[in-house]
N, C-alpha and C positions, 0 to 999 in steps of 0.2 A: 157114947156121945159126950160124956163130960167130961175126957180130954179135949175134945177138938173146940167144946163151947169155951173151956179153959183157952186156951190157945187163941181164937178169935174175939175171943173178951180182950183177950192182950193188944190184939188188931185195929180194935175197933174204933179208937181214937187215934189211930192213923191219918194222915194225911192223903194218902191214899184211897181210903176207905171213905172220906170225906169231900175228896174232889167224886169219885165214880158217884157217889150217892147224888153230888148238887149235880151231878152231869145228866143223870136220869131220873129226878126228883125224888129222891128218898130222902130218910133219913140215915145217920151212919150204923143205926140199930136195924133198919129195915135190913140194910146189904148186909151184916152180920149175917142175920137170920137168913138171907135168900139165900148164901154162903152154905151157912150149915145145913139147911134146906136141900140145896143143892148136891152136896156132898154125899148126904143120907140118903136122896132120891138117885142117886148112880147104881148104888149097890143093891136095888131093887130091882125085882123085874118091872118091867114098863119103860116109857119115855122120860127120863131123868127129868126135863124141862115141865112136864106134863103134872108127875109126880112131886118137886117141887110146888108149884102154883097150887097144886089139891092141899099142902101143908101149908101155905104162908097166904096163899089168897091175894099173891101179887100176879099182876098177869102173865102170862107166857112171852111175851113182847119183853119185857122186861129182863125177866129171869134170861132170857137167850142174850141183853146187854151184859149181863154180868158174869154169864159163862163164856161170851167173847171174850172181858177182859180179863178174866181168869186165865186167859189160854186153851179154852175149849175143852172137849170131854176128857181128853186126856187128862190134863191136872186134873181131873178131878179123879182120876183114877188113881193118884198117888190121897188123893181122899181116904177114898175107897178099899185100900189096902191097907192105910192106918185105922180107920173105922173099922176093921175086918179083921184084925190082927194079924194078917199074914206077912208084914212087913215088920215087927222085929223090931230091938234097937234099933239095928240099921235104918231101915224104912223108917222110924220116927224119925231119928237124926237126918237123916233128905227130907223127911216132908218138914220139920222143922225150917231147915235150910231152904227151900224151896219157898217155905211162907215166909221167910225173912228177906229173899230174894224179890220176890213179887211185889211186897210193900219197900222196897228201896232201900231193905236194910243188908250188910253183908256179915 
């Protein structure tokens, strides 16, 4: 996980990251955390959304705003595969590209 808090550390004063938070009242550290939260609770058995909210104590109402704007289960399955390591330079450099993508950057 300490690449991917690395990585969202970088995020997290995003603008981005900053509008979604005032959008559904967090702060820009809460949606970090429901982020990596999220990510970590995909590669789990259970309800990804379910298993987040059991980690961050945000509600489920919520966490499913932010997996909307994440692009749904899928991104997080490129999560999923960097937290996993089965994705490789490769897969870093896309998921890299993907999270630079997302937050408006190219």
């Amino acid at each position: 996980m300490g690449l991917l808090d690395g990585i969202l550390g970088q995020v997290a004063g995003n603008p981005e990251i900053a509008n979604l938070a005032a959008k559904i009242g967090l702060s820009p550290e809460q949606v970090t955390a429901a982020i990596s939260a999220l990510g970590a609770a995909h590669v789990q058995p259970g309800d990804t959304v379910s298993g987040a909210a059991d980690s961050t104590g945000l509600s489920p109402d919520v966490l499913q705003q932010i997996l909307a704007h994440l692009g749904g289960e899928g991104a997080l399955g490129n999560l999923g595969a960097l937290l996993g390591g089965t994705g490789g330079a490769g897969g870093l450099g896309g998921m890299l590209g993907g999270l630079g993508g997302m937050f408006g950057k190219s």
